[in-house]
TORKOL-4160 file (C-alpha; in steps of 0.2 Angstrom, whole numbers, padded with zeros to 4 digits, m for minus):
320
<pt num="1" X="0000" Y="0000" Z="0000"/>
<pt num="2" X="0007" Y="0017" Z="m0006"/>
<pt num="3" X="0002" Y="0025" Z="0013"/>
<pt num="4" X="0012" Y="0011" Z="0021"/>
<pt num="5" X="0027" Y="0013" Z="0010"/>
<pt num="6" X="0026" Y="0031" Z="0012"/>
<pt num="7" X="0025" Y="0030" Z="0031"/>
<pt num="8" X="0041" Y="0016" Z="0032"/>
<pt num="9" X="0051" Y="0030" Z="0024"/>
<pt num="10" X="0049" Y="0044" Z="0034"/>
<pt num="11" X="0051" Y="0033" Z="0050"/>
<pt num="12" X="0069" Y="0027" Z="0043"/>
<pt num="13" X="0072" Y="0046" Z="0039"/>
<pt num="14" X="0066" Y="0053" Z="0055"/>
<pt num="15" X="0078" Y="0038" Z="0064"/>
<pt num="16" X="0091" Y="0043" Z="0050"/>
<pt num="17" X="0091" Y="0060" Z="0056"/>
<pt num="18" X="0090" Y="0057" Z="0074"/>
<pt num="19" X="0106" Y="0048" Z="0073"/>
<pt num="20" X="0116" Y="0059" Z="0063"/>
<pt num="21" X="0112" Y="0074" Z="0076"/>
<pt num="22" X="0118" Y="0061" Z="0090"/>
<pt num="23" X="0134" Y="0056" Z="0081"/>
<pt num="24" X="0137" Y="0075" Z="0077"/>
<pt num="25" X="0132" Y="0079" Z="0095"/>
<pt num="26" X="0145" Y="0065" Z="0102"/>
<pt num="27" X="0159" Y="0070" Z="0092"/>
<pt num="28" X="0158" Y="0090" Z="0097"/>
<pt num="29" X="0157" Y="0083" Z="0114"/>
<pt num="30" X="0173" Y="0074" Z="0111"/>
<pt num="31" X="0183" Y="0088" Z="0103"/>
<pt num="32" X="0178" Y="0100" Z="0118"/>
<pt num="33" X="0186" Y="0086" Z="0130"/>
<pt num="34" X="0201" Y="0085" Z="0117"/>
<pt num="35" X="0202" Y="0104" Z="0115"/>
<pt num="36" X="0202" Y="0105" Z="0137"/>
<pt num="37" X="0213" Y="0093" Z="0138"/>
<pt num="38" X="0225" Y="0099" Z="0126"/>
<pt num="39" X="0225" Y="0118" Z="0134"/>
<pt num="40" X="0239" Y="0123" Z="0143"/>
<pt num="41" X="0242" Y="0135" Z="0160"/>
<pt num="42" X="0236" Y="0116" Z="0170"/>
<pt num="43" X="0241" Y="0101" Z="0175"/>
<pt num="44" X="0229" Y="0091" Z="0166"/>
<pt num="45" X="0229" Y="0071" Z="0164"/>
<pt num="46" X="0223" Y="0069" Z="0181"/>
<pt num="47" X="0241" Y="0071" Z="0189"/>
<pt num="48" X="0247" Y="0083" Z="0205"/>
<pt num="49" X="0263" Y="0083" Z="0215"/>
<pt num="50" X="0263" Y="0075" Z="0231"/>
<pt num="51" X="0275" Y="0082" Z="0245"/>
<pt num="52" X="0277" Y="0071" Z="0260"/>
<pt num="53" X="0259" Y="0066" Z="0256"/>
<pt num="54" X="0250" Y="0079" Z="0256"/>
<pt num="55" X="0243" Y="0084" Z="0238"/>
<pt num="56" X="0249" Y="0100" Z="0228"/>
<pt num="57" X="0235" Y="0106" Z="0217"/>
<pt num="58" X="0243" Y="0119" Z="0206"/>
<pt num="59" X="0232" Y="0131" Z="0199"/>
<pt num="60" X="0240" Y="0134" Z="0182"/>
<pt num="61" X="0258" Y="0132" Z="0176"/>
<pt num="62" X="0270" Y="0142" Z="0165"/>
<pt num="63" X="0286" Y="0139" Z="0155"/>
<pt num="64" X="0299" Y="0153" Z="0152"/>
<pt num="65" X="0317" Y="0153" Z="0147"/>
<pt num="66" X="0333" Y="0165" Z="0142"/>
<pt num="67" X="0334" Y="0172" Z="0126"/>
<pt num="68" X="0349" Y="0162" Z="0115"/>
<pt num="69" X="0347" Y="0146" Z="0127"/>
<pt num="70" X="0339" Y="0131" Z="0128"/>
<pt num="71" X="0332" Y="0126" Z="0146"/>
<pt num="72" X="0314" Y="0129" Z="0150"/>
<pt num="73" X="0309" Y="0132" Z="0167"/>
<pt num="74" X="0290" Y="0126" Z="0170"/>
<pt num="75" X="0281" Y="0135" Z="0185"/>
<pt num="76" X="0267" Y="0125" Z="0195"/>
<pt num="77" X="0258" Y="0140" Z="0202"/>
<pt num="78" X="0248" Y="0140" Z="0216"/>
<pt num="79" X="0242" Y="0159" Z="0219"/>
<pt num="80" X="0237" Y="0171" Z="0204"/>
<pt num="81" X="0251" Y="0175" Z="0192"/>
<pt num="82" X="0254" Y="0175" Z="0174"/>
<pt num="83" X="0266" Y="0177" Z="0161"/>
<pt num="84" X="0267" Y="0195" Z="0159"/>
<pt num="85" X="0272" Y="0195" Z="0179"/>
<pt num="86" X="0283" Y="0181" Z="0178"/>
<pt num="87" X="0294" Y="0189" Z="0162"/>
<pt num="88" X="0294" Y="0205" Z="0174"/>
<pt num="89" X="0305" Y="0196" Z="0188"/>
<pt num="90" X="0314" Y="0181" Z="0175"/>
<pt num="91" X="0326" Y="0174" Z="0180"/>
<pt num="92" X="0321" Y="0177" Z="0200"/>
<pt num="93" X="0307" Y="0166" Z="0206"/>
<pt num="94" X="0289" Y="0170" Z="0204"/>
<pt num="95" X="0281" Y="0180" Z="0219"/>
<pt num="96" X="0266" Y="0166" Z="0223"/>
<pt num="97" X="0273" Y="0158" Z="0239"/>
<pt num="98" X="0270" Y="0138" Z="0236"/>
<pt num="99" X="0274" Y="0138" Z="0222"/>
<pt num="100" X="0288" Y="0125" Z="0211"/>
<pt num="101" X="0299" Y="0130" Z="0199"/>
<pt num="102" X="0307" Y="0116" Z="0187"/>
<pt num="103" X="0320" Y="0116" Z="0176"/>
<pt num="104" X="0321" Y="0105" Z="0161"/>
<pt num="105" X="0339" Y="0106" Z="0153"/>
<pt num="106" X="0344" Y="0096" Z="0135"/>
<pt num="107" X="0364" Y="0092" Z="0137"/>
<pt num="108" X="0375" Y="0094" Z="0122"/>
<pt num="109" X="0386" Y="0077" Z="0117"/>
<pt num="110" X="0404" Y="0076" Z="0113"/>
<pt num="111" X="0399" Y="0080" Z="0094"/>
<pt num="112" X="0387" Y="0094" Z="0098"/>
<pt num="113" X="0373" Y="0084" Z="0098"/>
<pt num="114" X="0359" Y="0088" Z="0106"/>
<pt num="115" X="0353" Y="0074" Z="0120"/>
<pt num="116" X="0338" Y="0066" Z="0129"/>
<pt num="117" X="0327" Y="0080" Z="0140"/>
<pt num="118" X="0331" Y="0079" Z="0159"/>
<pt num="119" X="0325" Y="0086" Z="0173"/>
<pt num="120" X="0340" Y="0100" Z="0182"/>
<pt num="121" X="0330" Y="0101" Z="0199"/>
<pt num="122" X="0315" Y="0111" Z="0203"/>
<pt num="123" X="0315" Y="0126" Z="0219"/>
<pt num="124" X="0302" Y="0130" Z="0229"/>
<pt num="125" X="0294" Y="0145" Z="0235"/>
<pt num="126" X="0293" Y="0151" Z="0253"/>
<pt num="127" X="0284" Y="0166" Z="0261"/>
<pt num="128" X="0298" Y="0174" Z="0264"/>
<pt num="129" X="0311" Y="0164" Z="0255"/>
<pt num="130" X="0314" Y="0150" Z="0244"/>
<pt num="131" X="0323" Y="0134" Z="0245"/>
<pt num="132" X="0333" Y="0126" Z="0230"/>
<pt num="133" X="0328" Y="0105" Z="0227"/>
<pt num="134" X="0340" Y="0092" Z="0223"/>
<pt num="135" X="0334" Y="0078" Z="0210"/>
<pt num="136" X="0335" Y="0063" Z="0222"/>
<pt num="137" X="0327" Y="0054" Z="0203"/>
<pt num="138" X="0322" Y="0061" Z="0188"/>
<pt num="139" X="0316" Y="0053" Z="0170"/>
<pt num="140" X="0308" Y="0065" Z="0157"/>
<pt num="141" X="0303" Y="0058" Z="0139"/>
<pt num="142" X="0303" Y="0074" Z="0129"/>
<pt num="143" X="0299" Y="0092" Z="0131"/>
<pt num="144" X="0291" Y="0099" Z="0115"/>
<pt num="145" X="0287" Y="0121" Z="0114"/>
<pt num="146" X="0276" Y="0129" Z="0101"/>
<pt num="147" X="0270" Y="0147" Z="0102"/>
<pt num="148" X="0256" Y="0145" Z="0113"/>
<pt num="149" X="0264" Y="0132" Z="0125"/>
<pt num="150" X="0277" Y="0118" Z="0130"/>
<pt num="151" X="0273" Y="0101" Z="0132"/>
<pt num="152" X="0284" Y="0089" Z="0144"/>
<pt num="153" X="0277" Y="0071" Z="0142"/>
<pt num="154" X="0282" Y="0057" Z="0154"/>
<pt num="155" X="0289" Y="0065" Z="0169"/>
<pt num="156" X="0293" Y="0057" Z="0185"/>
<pt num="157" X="0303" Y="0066" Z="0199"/>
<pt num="158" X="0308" Y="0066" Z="0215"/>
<pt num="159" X="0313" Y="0084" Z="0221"/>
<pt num="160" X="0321" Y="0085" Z="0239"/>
<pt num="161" X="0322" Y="0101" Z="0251"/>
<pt num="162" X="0343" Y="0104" Z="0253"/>
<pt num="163" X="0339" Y="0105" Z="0271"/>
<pt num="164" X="0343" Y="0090" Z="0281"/>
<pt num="165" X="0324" Y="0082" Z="0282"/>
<pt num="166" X="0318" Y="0093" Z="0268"/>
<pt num="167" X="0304" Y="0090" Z="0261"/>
<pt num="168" X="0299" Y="0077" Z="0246"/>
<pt num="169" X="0290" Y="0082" Z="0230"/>
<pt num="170" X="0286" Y="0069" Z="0219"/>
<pt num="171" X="0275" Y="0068" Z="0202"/>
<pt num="172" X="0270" Y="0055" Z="0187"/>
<pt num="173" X="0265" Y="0063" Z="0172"/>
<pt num="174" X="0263" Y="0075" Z="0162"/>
<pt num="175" X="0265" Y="0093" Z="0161"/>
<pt num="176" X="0256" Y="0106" Z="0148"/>
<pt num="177" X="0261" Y="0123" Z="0152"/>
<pt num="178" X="0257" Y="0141" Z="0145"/>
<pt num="179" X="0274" Y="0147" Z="0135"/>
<pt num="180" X="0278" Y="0164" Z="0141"/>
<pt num="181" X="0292" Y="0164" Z="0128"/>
<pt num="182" X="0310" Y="0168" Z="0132"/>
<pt num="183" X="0316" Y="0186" Z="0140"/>
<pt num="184" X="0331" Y="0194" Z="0132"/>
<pt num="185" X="0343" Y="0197" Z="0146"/>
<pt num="186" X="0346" Y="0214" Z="0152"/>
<pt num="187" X="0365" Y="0215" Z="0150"/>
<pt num="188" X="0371" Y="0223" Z="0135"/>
<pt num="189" X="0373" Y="0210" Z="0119"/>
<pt num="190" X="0390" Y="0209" Z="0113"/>
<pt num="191" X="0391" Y="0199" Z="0099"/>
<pt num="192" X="0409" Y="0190" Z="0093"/>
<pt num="193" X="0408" Y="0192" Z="0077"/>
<pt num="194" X="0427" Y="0189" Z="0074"/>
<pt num="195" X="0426" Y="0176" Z="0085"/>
<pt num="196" X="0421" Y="0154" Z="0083"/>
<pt num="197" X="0418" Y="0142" Z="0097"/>
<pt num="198" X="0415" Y="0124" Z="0090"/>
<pt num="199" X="0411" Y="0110" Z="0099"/>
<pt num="200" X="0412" Y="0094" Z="0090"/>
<pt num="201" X="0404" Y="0099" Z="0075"/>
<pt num="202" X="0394" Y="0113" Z="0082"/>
<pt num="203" X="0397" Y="0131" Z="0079"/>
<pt num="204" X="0390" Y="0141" Z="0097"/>
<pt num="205" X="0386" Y="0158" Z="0095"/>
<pt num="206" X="0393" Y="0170" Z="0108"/>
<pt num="207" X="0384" Y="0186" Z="0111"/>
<pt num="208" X="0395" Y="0186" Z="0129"/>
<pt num="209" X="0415" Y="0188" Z="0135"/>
<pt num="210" X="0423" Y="0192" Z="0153"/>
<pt num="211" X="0442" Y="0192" Z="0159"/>
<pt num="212" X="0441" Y="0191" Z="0177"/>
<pt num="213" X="0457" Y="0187" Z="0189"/>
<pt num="214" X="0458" Y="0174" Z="0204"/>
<pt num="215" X="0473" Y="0173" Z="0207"/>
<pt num="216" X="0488" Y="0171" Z="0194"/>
<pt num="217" X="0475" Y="0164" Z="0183"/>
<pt num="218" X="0464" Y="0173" Z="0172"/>
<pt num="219" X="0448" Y="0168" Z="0167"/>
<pt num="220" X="0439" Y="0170" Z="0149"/>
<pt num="221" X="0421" Y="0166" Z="0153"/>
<pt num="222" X="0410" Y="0164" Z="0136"/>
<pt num="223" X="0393" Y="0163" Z="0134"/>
<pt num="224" X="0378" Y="0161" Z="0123"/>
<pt num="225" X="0368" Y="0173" Z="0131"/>
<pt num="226" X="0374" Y="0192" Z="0135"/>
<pt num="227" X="0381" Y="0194" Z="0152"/>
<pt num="228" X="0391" Y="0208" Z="0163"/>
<pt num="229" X="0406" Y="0206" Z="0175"/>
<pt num="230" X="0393" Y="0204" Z="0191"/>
<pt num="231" X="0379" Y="0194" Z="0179"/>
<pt num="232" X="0374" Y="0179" Z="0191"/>
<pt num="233" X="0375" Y="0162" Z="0185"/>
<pt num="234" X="0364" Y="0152" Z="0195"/>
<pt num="235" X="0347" Y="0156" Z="0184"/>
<pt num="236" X="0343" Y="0158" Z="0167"/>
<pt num="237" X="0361" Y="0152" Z="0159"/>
<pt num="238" X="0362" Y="0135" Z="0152"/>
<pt num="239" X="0378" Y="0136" Z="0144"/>
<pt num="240" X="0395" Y="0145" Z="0146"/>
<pt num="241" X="0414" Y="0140" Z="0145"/>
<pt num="242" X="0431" Y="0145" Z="0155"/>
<pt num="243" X="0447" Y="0146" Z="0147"/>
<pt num="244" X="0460" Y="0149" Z="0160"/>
<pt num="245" X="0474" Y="0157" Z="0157"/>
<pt num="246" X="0490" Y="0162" Z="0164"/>
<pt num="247" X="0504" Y="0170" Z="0162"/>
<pt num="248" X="0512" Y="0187" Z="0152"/>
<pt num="249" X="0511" Y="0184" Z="0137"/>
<pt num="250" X="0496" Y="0172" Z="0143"/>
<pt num="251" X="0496" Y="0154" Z="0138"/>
<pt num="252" X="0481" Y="0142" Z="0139"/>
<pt num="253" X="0479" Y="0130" Z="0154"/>
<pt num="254" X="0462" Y="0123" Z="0153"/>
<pt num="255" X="0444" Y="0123" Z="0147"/>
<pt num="256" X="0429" Y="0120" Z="0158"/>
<pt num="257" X="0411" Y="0119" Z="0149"/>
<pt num="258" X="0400" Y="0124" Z="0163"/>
<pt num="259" X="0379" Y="0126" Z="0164"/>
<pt num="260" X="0366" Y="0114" Z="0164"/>
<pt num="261" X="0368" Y="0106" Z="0145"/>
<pt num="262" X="0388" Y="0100" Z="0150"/>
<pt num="263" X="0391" Y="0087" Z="0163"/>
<pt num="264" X="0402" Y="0092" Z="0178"/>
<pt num="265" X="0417" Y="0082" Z="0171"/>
<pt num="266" X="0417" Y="0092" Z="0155"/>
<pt num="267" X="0435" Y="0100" Z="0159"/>
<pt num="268" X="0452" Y="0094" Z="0152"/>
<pt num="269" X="0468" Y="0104" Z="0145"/>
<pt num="270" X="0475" Y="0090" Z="0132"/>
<pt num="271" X="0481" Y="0101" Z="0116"/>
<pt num="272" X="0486" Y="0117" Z="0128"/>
<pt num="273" X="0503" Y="0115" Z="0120"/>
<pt num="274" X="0500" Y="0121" Z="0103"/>
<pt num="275" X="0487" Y="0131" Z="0110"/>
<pt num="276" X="0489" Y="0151" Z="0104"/>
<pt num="277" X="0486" Y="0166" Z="0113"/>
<pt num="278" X="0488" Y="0182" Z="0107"/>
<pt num="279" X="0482" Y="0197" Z="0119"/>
<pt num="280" X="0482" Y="0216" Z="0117"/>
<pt num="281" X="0478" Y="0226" Z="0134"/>
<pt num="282" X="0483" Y="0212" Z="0144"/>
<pt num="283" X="0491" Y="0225" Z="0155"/>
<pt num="284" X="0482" Y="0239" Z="0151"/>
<pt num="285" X="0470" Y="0239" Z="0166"/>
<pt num="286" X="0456" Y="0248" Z="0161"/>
<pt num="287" X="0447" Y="0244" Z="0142"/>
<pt num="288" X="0442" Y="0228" Z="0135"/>
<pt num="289" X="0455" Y="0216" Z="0133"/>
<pt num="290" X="0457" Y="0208" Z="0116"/>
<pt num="291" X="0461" Y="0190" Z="0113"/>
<pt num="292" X="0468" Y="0182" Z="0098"/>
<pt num="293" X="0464" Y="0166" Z="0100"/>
<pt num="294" X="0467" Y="0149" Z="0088"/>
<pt num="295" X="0469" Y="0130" Z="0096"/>
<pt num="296" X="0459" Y="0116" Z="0103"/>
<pt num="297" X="0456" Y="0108" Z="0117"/>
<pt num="298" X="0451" Y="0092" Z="0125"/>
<pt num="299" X="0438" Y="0095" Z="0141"/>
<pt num="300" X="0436" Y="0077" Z="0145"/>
<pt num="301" X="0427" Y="0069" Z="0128"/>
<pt num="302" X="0422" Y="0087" Z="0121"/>
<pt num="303" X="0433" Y="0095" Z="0110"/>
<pt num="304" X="0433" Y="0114" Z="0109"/>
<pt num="305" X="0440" Y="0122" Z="0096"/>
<pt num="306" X="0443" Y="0143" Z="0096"/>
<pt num="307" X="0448" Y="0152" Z="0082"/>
<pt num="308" X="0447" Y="0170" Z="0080"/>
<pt num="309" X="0446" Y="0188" Z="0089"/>
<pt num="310" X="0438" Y="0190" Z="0107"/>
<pt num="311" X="0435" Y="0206" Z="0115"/>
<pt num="312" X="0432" Y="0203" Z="0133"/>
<pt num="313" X="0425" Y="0214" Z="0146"/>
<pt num="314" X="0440" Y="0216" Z="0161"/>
<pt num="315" X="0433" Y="0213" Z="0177"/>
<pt num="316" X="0441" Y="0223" Z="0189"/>
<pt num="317" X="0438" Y="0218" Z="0209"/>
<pt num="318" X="0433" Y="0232" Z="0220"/>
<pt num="319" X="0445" Y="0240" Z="0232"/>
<pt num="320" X="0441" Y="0231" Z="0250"/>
């Protein structure tokens, strides 16, 4: 009968549609839960620290960093705060008491190769001041950064107070965080333009030279980032080297690769014999001192190569 017919195909339509709008429904369900899961300035997945216990609920987390390095530092906040706050004060800590700052470093290799992520150590946040954590264990699987945020996926640490019974912070997870980009540093840029540090294979820009004495020795400190005489190096440097020197004229003694990215037994002075130094001001005591420099050295499985002109800001002490 044509009415049956007619009434059997607007019942499969009207069950047609009515699944169509669910399916639709479901998957715009699904890509909100993607999309919040997904945003950074949280600790999502479920995940909080635990110190001696107790939970830490961070209300929002934030990733920040130096301008010509590498390491991020992620901030698990607990009071209001926000990047525009955070660059203000970068490097020093943020303001919010409570709150836990981690620094995820990628070391160079012997050839300049960049390595696994790992995790530095983290500092926490007092009322009125803070306390630095040692990495008692730490395992990070990779840290990835886009404009809007870095990623660390699979991290697991245990972070202890200095203090003798200091307190333990532990986490399993992953960490999204909002990227507040990298802050130039304040000390003025000098760029070596004249100048080539290799190591390995890898070519190191260096927008930063300092003489300073201790000593007999003198001390050619090179960095990727700009620094000054009295520049700290605590935060926000990942990366700078020491070529000591000694002696008028001066001869090289050693090179010591310092920062986070280099292991603490990256120091060796094999090949300081045919090592060149050529200096003009060395004497001078006031001006930049100029260094000619052209050898390479052998800092314990690295090897350093210098080649070219460096003009170094001389670092006088202060009378007493």
């Amino acid at each position: 009968m044509p009415g049956l017919e007619n009434l059997a195909v607007l019942r499969r339509s009207f069950f047609w549609g009515l699944w169509l709008v669910s399916g639709v429904a479901c998957e715009r369900k699904e890509a909100i839960q993607t999309a919040a899961s997904a945003t950074p300035s949280s600790m999502r997945h479920g995940q909080s620290v635990r110190a001696e216990g107790e939970r830490f609920e961070p209300t929002a987390a934030f990733a920040i960093g130096t301008e010509g390095e590498t390491s991020w530092r992620i901030t698990l906040a607990l009071g209001p705060t926000d990047c525009a706050s955070l660059r203000a004060r970068y490097p020093e800590h943020a303001a919010s008491a409570g709150s836990l700052d981690l620094w995820f470093v990628q070391p160079v290799g012997v050839h300049g190769e960049r390595q696994a992520w790992s995790l530095r150590g983290g500092y926490a946040n007092g009322l009125n001041a803070g306390r630095s954590l040692i990495a008692r264990g730490a395992m990070v699987d990779s840290v990835t950064a886009n404009e809007t945020s870095v990623l660390a996926q699979k991290v697991e640490f245990a972070l202890q107070e200095r203090e003798e019974s200091g307190r333990l912070y532990r986490f399993d997870g992953s960490l999204a965080a909002t990227n507040c980009g990298r802050v130039v540093r304040p000390e003025v840029d000098r760029p070596q333009a004249k100048f080539v540090l290799r190591i390995g294979s890898d070519a190191v820009p260096i927008h930063g030279a300092s003489l300073r004495v201790e000593g007999t020795r003198h001390y050619l400190r090179l960095t990727r980032a700009p620094h000054r005489c009295d520049s700290a190096f605590t935060e926000g440097y990942d990366f700078y080297a020491d070529l000591a020197l000694e002696g008028a004229p001066p001869r090289a003694l050693f090179v010591a690769l310092l920062g986070d990215v280099f292991p603490e037994s990256a120091t060796g002075s094999k090949g300081k014999e045919s090592f060149s130094v050529k200096a003009q001001n060395w004497n001078g005591g006031t001006g930049n001192v100029v260094l000619d420099l052209a050898g390479t050295l052998d800092a314990g499985g690295f090897i350093v190569e210098f080649q070219g002109e460096v003009s170094a800001l001389r670092c006088t002490v202060a009378a007493p």
